[in-house]
DRENMAR-108077 format. One record per residue (C-alpha): residue number from 1; chain; y, x, z. Coordinates in steps of 0.1 Angstrom, whole numbers, plus 2048, in hexadecimal, padded with zeros to 3 digits. Each point is the difference from the previous one (the first is absolute). Layout:
REM residues N
R,i,ch,y,x,z
R,NUM,A,Y,X,Z
...
END
This chain:
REM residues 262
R,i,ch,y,x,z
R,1,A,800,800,800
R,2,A,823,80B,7FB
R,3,A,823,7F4,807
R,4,A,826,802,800
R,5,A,814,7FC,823
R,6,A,823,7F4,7F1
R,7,A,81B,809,81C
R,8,A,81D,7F2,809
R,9,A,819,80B,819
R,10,A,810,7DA,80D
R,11,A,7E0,7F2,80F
R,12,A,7F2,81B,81A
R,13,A,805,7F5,822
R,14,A,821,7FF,811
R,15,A,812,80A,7E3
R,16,A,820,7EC,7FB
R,17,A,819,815,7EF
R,18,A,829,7FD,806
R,19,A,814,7E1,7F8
R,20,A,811,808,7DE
R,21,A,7EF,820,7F8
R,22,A,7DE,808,7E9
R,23,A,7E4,80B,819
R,24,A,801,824,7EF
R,25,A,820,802,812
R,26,A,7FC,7EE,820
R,27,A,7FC,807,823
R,28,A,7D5,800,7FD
R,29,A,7FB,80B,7DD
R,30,A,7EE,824,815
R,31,A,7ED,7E5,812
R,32,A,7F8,7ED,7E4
R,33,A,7ED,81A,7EC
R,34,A,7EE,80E,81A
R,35,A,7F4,7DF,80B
R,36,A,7F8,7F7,7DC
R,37,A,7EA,821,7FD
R,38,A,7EF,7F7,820
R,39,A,7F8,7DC,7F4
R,40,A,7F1,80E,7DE
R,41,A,7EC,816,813
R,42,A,7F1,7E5,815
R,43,A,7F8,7EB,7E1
R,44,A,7F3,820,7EC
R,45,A,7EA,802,820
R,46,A,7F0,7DF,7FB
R,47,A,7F8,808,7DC
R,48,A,7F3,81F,807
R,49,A,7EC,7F1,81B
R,50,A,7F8,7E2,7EC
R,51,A,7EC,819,7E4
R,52,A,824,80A,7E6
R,53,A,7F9,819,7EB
R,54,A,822,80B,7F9
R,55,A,821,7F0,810
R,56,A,822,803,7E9
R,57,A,820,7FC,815
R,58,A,81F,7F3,7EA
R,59,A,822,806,810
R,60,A,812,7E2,7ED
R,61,A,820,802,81C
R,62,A,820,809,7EB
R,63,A,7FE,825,7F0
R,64,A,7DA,801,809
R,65,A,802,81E,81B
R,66,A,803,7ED,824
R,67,A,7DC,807,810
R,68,A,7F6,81D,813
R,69,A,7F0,80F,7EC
R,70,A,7F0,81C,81A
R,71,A,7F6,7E1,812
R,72,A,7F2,7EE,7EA
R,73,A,7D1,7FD,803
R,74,A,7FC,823,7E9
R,75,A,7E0,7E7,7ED
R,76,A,81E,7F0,7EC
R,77,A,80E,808,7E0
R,78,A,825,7FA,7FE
R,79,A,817,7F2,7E4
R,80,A,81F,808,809
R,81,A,826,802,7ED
R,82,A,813,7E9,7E7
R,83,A,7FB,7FE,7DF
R,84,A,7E2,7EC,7F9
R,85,A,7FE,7E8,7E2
R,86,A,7F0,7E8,815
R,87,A,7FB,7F2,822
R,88,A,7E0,80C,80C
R,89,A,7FC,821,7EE
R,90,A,7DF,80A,7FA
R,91,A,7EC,7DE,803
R,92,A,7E6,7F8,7F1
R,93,A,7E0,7EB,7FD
R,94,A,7EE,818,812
R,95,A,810,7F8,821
R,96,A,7EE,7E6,818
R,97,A,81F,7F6,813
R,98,A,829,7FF,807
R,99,A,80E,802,823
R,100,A,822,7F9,808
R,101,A,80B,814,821
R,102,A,828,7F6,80B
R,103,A,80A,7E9,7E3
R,104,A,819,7E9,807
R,105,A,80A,7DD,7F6
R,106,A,818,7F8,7E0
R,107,A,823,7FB,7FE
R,108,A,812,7DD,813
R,109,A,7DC,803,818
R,110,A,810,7EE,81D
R,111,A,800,817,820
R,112,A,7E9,81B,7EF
R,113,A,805,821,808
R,114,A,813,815,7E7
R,115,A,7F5,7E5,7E1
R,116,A,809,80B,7DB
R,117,A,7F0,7FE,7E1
R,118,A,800,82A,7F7
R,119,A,825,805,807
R,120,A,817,7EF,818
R,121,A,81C,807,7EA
R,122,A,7F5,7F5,7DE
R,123,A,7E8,7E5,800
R,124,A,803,7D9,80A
R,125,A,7E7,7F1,7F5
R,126,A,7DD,80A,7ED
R,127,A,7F2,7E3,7EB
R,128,A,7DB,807,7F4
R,129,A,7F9,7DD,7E5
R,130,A,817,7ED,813
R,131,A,7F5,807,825
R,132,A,815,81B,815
R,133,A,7EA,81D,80B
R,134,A,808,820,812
R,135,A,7F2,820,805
R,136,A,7DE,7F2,80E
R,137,A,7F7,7EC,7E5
R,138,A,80F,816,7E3
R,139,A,7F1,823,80A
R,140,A,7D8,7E6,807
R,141,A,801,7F1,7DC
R,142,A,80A,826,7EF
R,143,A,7DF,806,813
R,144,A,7F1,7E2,7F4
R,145,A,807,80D,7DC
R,146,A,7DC,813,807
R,147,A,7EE,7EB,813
R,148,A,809,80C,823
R,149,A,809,7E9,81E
R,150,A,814,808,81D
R,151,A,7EA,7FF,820
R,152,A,81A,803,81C
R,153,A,821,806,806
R,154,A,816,807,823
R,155,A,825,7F4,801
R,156,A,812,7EA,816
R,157,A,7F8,7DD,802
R,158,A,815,7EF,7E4
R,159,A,7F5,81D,7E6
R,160,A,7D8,7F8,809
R,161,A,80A,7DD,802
R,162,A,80C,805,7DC
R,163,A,7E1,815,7F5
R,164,A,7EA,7E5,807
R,165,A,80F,7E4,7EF
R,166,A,7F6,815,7E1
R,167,A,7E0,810,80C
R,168,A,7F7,7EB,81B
R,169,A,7DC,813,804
R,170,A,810,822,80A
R,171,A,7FF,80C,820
R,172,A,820,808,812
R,173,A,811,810,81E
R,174,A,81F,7F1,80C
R,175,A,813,81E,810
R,176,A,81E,7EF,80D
R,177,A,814,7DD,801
R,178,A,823,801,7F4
R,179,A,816,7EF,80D
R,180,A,81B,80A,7EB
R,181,A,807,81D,7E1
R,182,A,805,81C,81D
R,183,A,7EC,7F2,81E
R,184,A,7DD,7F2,807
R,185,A,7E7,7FF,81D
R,186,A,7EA,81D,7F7
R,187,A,7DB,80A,80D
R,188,A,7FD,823,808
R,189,A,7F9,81E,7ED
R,190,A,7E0,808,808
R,191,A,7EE,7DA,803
R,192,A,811,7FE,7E2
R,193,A,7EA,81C,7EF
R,194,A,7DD,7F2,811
R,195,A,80A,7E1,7F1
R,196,A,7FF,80F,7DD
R,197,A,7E3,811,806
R,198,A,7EB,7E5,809
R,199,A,810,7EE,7E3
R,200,A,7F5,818,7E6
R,201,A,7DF,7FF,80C
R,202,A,7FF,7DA,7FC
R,203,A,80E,7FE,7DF
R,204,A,7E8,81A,7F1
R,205,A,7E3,7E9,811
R,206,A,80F,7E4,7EB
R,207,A,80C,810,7E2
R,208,A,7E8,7EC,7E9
R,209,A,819,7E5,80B
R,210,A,821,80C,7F7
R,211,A,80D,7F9,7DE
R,212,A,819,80F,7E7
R,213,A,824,7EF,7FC
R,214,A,806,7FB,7DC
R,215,A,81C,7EF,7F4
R,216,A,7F8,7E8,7DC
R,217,A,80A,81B,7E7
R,218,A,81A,803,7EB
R,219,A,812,806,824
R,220,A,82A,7F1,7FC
R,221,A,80D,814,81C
R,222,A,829,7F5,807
R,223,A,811,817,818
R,224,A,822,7F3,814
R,225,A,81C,818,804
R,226,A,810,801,81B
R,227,A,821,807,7ED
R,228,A,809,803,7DB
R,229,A,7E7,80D,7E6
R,230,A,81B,81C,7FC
R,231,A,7F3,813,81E
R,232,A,7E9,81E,7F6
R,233,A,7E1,7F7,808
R,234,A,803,7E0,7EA
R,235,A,80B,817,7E3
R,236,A,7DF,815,805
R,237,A,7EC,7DD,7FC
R,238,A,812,7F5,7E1
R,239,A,7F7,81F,7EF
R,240,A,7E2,7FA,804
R,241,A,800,7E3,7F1
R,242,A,808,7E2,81B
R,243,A,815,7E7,7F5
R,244,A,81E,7F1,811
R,245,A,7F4,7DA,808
R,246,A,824,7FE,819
R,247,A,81C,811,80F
R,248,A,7E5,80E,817
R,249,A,7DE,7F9,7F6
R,250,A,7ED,813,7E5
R,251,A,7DD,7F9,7EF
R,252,A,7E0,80F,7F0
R,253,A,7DC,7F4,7F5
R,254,A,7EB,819,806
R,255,A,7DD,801,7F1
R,256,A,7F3,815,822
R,257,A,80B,801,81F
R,258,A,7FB,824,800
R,259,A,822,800,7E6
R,260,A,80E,7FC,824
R,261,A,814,81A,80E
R,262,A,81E,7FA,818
END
């Protein structure tokens, strides 16, 4: 068996961030990557335990160089950097499984901790054939593409809340309850990591029940500005051929969702 740990850096317990400020410049940004490494570990644990062959770690936080990497379980390959021509670099149908480890809820999540759909700044909305979707359910159906479910996921309660609307057979760790973008009620630390462990080892047990997200292909994906299609990231999009479908929205049909790259 082999699999991909996708890692975030919003979701790990007691990590809030700053009112105002992107994590990577907050108050518990040191805290939030060692406490993301530690939470992969625990889940690279369980696979390892669980009979994984080889355990991939993604960093998919922002420039792609947040964990510890002298920390990190020294089994796992790491993909690491920005750059990538798709989410998920590497993939393939050889893989038995995704985990998600500190993924955090989309954009307008009420009193979900640190919600946005890629980047705080930019991004709105994400509309994947008329439904809104963030990072959860985008990054599962790009896995999807070849055949490979998601099997667990950690993150606070309204981002597992929202992973298992779409993939209600996953198994998930709640790691915290917000109770606003910069506060929540938050387990500790270390139960938090048995908790993941004991996860792992559950969903690999009941992997022949997960199942991949696919969305019906071709995919219409709209994204919502939050200002003006002027803005630079827009530009980017457009030459890349999105279309303008508003002041702030811009479409694309793509045959696959691994066309997808944010």
């Amino acid at each position: 068996m082999k699999f991909i740990i996708a890692v975030d850096c919003e979701g790990p317990a007691c990590v809030v961030g700053s009112p105002g400020k992107a994590l990577s410049v907050s108050r518990d940004y040191t805290f939030a990557c060692r406490e993301a490494t530690l939470e992969v570990n625990a889940a690279a644990r369980g696979l390892f335990d669980s009979g994984a062959e080889e355990v991939w770690v993604w960093d998919s936080h922002g420039q792609g160089l947040n964990l510890c990497i002298d920390q990190l379980d020294k089994r796992c390959r790491l993909i690491l950097g920005k750059g990538f021509t798709r989410r998920f670099p590497g993939l393939d149908n050889r893989f038995s499984g995704v985990v998600m480890i500190g993924y955090h809820a989309m954009e307008g999540t009420k009193n979900a901790i640190l919600a946005h759909t890629y980047s705080s700044d930019a991004y709105k909305n994400i509309r994947a054939n008329g439904q809104t979707v963030g990072e959860i359910a985008l990054d599962s159906a790009v896995a999807g593409e070849f055949d490979v479910p998601l099997i667990f996921i950690s993150s606070d309660d309204k981002g597992c809340r929202e992973a298992s609307v779409f993939m209600p057979w996953i198994e998930t760790v709640i790691t915290k309850q917000g109770m606003g973008r910069n506060c929540a009620l938050s387990k500790h630390p270390h139960m938090v990591q048995e908790e993941i462990y004991s996860g792992i080892c559950r969903a690999v047990k009941d992997i022949e029940q997960m199942k991949p997200l696919k969305f019906q292909p071709p995919v219409r994906l709209e994204i919502d500005f939050k200002a003006i299609l002027q803005t630079v990231k827009a530009l980017v999009y457009r030459r890349r051929g999105w279309r303008p479908t508003g002041p702030k929205t811009i479409a694309k049909e793509l045959g696959s969702m691994l066309e997808w790259n944010c």
